[in-house]
C-alpha positions as CSV (number, residue, x, y, z in Angstrom):
1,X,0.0,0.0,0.0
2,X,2.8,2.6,0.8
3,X,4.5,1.7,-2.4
4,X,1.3,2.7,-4.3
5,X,0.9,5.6,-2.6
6,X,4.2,6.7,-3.2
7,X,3.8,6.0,-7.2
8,X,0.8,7.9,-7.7
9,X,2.5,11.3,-7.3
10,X,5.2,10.3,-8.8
11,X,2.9,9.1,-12.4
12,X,1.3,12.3,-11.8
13,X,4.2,14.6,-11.6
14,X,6.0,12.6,-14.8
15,X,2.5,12.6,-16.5
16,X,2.3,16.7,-15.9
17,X,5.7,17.6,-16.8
18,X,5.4,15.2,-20.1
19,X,2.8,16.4,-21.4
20,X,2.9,19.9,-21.0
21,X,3.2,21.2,-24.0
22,X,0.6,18.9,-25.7
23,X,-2.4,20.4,-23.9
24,X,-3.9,23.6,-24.9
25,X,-2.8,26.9,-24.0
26,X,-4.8,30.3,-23.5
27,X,-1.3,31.8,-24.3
28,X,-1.0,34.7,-27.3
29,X,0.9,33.9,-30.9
30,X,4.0,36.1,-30.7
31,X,3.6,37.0,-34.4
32,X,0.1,37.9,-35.0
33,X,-1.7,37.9,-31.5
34,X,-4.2,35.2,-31.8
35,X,-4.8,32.6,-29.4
36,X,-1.5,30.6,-29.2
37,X,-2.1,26.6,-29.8
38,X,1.2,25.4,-28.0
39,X,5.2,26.1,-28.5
40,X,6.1,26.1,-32.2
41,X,9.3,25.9,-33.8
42,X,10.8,27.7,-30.5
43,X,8.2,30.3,-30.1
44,X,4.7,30.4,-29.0
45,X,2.6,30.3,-32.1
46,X,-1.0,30.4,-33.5
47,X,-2.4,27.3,-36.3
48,X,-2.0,29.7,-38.5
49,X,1.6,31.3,-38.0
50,X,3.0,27.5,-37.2
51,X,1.3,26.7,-40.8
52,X,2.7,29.6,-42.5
53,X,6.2,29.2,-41.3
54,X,6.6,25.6,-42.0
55,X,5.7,26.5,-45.6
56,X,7.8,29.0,-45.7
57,X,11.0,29.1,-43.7
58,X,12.4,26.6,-46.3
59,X,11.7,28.3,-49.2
60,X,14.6,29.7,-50.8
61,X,13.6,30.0,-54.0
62,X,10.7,32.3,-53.0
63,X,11.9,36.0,-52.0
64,X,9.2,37.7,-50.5
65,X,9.1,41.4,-51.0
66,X,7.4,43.9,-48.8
67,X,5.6,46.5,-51.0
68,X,5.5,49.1,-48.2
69,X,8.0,50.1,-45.8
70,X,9.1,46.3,-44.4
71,X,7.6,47.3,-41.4
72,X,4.0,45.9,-41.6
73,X,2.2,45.7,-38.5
74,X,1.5,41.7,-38.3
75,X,-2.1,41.2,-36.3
76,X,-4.7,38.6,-36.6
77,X,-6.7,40.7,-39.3
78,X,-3.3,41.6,-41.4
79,X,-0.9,38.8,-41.1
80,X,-2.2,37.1,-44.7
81,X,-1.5,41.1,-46.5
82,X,2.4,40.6,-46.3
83,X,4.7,37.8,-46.2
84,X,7.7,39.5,-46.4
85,X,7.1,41.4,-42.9
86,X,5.3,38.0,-41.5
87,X,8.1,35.9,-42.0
88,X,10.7,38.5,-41.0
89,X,8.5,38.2,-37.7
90,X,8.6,34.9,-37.3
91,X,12.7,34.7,-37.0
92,X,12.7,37.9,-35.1
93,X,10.6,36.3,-32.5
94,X,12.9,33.1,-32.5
95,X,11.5,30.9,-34.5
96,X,14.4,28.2,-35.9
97,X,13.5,26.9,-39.4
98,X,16.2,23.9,-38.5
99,X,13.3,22.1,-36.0
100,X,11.5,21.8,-39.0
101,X,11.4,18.0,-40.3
102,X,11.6,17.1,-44.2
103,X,8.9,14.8,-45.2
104,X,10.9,12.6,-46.3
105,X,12.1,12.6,-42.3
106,X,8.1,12.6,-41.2
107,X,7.7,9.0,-43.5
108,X,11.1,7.1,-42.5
109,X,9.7,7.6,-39.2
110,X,6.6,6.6,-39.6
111,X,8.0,3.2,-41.5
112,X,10.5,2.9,-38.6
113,X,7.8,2.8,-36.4
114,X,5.8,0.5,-37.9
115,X,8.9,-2.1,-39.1
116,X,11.2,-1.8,-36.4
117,X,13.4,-4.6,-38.1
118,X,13.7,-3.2,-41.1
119,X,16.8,-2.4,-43.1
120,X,16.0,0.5,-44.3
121,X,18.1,3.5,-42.5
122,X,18.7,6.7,-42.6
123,X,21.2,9.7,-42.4
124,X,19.3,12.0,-40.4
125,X,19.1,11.2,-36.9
126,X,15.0,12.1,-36.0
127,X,14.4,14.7,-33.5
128,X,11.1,13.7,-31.3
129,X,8.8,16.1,-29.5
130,X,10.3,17.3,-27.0
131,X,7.6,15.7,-24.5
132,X,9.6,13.3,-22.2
133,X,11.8,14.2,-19.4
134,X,14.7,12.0,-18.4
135,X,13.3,10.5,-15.7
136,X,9.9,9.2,-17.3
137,X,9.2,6.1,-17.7
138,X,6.6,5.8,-20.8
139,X,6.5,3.1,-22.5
140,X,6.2,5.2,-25.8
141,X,9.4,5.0,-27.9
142,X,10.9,7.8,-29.6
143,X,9.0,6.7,-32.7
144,X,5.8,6.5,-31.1
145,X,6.2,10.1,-30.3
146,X,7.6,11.1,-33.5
147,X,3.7,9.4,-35.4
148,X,2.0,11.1,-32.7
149,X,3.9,14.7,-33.9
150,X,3.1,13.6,-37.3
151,X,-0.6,13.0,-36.1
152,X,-1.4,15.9,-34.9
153,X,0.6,18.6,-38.0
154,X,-1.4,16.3,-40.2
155,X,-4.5,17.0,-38.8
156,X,-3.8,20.4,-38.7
157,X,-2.7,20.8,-42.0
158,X,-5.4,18.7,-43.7
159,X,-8.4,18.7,-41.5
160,X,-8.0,22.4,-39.6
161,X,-7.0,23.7,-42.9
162,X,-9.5,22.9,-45.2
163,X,-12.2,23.3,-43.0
164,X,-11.3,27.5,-42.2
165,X,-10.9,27.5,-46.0
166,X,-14.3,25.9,-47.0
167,X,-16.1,29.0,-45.1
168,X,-15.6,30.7,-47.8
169,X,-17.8,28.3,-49.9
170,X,-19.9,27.2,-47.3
171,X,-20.1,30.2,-44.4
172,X,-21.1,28.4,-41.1
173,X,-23.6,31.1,-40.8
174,X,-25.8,31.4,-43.8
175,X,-26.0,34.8,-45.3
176,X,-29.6,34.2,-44.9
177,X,-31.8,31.3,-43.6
178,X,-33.2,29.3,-46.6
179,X,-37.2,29.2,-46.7
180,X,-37.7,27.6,-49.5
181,X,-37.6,23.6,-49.2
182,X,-34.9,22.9,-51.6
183,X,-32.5,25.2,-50.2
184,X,-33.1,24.0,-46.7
185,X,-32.4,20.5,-48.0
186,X,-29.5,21.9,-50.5
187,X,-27.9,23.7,-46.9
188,X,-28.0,20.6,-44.8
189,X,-26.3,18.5,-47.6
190,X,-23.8,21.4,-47.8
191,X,-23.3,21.2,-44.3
192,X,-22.4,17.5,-44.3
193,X,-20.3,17.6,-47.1
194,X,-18.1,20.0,-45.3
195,X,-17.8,17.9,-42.7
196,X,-17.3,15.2,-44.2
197,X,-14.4,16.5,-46.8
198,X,-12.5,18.3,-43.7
199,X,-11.8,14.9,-42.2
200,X,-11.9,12.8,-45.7
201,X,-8.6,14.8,-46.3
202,X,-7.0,14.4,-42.9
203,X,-7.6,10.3,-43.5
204,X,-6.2,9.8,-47.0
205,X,-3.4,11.8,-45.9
206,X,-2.7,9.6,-42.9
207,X,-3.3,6.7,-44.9
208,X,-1.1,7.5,-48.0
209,X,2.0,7.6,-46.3
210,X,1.2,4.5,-44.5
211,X,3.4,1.2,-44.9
212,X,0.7,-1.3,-44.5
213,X,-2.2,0.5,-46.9
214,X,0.0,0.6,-49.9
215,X,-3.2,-0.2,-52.0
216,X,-4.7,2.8,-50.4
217,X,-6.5,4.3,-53.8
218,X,-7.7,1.2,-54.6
219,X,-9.1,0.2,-51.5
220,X,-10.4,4.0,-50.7
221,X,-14.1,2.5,-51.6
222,X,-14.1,0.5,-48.4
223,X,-13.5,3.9,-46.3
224,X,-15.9,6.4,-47.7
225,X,-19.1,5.1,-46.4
226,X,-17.8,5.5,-43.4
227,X,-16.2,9.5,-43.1
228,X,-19.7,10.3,-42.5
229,X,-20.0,8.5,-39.3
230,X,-16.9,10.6,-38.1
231,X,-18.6,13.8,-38.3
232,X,-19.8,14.2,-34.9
233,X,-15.7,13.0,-33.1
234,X,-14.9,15.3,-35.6
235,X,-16.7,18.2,-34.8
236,X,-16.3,17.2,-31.2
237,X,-12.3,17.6,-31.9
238,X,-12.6,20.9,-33.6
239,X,-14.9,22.7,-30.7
240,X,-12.4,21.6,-28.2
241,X,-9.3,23.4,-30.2
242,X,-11.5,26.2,-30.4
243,X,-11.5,26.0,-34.3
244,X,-15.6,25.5,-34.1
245,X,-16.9,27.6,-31.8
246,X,-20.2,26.6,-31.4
247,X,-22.3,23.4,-32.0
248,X,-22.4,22.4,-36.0
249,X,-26.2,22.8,-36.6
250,X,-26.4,26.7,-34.0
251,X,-27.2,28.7,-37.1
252,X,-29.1,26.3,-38.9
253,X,-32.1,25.7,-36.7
254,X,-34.3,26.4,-39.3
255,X,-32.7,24.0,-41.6
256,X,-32.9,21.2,-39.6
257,X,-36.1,21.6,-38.5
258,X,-37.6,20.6,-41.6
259,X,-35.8,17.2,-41.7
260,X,-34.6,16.0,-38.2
261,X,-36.8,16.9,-34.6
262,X,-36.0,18.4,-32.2
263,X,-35.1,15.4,-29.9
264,X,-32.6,14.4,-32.4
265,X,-30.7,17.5,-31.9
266,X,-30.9,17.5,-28.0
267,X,-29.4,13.6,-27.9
268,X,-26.4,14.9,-30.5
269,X,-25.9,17.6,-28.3
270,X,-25.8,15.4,-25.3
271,X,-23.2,12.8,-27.1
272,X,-21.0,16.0,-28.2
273,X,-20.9,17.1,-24.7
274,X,-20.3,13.6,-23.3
275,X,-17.1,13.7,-26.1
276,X,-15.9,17.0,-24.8
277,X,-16.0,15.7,-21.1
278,X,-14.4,12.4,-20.8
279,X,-11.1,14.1,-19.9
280,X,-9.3,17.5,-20.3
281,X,-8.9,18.0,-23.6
282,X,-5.9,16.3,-25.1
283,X,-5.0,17.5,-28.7
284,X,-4.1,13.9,-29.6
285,X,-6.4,11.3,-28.4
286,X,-9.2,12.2,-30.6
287,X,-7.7,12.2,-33.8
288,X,-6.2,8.9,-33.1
289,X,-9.2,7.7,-32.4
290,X,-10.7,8.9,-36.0
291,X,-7.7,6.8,-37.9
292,X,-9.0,4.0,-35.7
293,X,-12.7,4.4,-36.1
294,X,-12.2,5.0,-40.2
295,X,-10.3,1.7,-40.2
296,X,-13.1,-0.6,-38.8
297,X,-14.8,0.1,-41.9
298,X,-18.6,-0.1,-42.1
299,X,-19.0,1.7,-39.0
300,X,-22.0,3.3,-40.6
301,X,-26.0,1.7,-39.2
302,X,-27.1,-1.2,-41.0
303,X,-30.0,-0.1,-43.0
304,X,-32.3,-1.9,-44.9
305,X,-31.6,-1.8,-48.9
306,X,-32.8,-2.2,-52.1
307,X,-30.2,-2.9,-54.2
308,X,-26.4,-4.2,-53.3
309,X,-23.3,-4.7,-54.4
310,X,-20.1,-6.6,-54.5
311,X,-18.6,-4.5,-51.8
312,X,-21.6,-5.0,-49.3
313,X,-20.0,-8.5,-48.3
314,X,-16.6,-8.6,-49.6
315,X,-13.9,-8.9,-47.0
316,X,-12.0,-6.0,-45.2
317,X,-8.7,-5.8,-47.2
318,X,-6.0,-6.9,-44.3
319,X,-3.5,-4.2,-44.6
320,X,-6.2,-1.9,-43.2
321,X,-6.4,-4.4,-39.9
322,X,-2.7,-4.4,-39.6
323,X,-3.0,-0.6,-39.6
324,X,-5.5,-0.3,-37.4
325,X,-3.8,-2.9,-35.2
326,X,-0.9,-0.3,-34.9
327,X,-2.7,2.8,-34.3
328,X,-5.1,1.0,-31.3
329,X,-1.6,0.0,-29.7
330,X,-0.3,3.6,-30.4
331,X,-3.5,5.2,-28.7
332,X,-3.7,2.3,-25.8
333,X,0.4,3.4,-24.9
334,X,-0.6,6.8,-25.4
335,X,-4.2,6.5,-23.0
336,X,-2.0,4.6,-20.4
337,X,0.6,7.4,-20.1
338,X,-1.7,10.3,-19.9
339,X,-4.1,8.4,-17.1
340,X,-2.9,5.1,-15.9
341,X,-3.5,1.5,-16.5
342,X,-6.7,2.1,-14.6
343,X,-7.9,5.4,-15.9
344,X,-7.2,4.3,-19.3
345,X,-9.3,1.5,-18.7
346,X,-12.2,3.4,-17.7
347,X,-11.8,6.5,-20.4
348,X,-11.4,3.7,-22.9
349,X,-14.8,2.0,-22.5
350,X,-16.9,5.5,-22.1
351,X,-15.3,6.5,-25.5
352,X,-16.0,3.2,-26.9
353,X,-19.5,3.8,-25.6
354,X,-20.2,6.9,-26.5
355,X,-19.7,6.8,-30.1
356,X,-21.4,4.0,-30.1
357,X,-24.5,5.5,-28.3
358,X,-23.6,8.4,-31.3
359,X,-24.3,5.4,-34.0
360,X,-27.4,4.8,-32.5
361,X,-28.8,8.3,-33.4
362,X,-27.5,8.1,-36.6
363,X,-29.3,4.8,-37.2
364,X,-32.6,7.1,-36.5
365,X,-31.6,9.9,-38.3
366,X,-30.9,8.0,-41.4
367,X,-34.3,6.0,-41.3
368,X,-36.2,10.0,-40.7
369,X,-34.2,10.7,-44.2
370,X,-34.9,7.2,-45.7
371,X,-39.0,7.6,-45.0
372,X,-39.2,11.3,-46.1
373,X,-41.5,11.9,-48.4
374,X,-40.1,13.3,-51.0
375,X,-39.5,10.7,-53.1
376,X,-36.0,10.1,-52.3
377,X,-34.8,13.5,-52.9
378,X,-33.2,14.2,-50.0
379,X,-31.4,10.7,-50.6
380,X,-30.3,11.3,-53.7
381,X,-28.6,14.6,-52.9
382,X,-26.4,12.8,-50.1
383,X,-25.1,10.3,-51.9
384,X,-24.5,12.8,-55.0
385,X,-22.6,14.8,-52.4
386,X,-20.6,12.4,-51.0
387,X,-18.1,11.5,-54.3
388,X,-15.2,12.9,-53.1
């Protein structure tokens, strides 16, 4: 008993000091004032300043030129108006292009990980995040940490990205709410496309540079289906980094009400909040899961159909289970580090639970859209929606 109770603080303390840098900060960016997302690069940066310089530090063959004075004021509202003056900020604050990995670093990493027998080497010795002090005892390998870094800029860069950029397409607040029925309907299949295509492009891009789904484009059929089902861990994920700042469907009451009730919308809200409350939010965790959940494959409800295919019962290809098999292992080391063998344990089976719980809803929702009376309109414009 005194052994445990010497251990405890002494998990806690590692656990704190590890993984300090990985949870979210209410610090400002030192270049352009917004909310700061963590330690960048050696200085305390925004998503979008961290983005920026990692395109940009590198490039050599681009000389930015300031069409002013080369002294632009760099804020949240004028940092996109001039590069020149934005990157000249960036190494004036400290910023060191040198911690920025290649990706051909980023992939010999990810293949170390995966086949740690393998012959293939490399020149470049592979920084990790600098997460672990030398007294902690994770059993996360430098690898791990370097596919969990990877992870997260991924998700960043294709899922964060593309999702700020779609508002320009697709505003999250309509410019005014649709009356008419077809562009009610045309809005909520708008809404679930972006949605949908934010974390479609985080996934492929996992997937493409992974070892085991070499036969990722011809395979992609198998994961399509189920991006939809993702929506809601998703949008969970992208509340809790602040990116979505309110619930997907606030400004589209209206919308909504015309397809799903209002009880529908109350249970979603419930599962996002149960999402957002498991632990303090960890900017990792949930975007494992995703990889993992995507993987499964046919994650979606069973509905009844009318016509099927080939694809309805052919098998799961088995470099997608040896994938997934890697990532659960990844997120079970990772769970177990954060919170504990028993923690982990617990937070495991609520998160387990609670998307499944989210399935259930979606099983309703799809049979309110399948009995519409509309003649299948509202159908048709889903699954028109949905080739991406």
């Amino acid at each position: 008993m005194m052994m445990m109770m010497d251990s405890e603080p002494t998990r806690t303390s590692n656990m704190n000091g590890t993984c300090q840098q990985l949870l979210a900060t209410r610090a400002t960016c030192a270049i352009c004032g917004a909310a700061a997302i963590g330690r960048n690069f050696d200085a305390m940066t925004c998503l979008s300043c961290k983005a920026f310089f990692r395109r940009n530090a590198y490039n050599g063959h681009l000389i930015y030129t300031c069409r002013v004075s080369s002294a632009c004021e760099i804020t949240m509202t004028t940092r996109r108006y001039c590069s020149a003056c934005r990157l000249k900020k960036c190494f004036k604050q400290g910023m060191k292009k040198e911690l920025i990995r290649s990706l051909s670093a980023i992939n010999q990493a990810t293949h170390k990980a995966r086949h740690p027998n393998s012959s293939v080497s490399s020149t470049t010795s592979l920084p990790t995040l600098d997460l672990l002090s030398h007294h902690d005892r994770s059993n996360l390998s430098a690898d791990d940490w370097n596919v969990l870094t990877n992870i997260r800029n991924s998700y960043e860069d294709y899922c964060i990205r593309p999702f700020l950029d779609s508002h320009q397409v697709i505003p999250l607040v309509p410019p005014k709410q649709p009356y008419r029925s077809r562009l009610k309907l045309q809005r909520l299949v708008d809404l679930r496309y972006k949605y949908c295509v934010c974390v479609a492009s985080y996934i492929k891009r996992i997937l493409q540079y992974d070892t085991y789904s070499s036969s990722y484009d011809s395979d992609y059929p198998y994961l399509r289906d189920s991006y939809q089902s993702l929506i809601t861990s998703n949008a969970c994920e992208l509340m809790r980094s602040k990116v979505l700042e309110c619930v997907p469907w606030e400004h589209d009451q209206l919308a909504l009400s015309s397809v799903l009730s209002e009880e529908i919308l109350q249970r979603l809200g419930v599962i996002l909040n149960t999402f957002k409350t498991l632990i303090p939010y960890d900017p990792v965790i949930m975007k494992l899961f995703l990889i993992i959940l995507v993987l499964s494959c046919r994650i979606s409800p069973l509905v009844n159909k009318t016509h099927y295919t080939t694809m309805d019962f052919n098998p799961l290809p088995k470099n997608f289970l040896y994938s997934q098999n890697f990532y659960i292992t990844l997120l079970w080391k990772y769970v177990q580090h954060r919170l504990g063998p028993q923690e982990a344990v617990i937070f495991s089976v609520r998160l387990v639970q609670t998307f499944l719980r989210r399935q259930v809803i979606e099983g309703d929702m799809l049979e309110i859209v399948n009995h519409r009376e509309d003649d299948g309109q509202l159908v048709h414009m889903i699954e028109s929606s949905m080739n991406f």
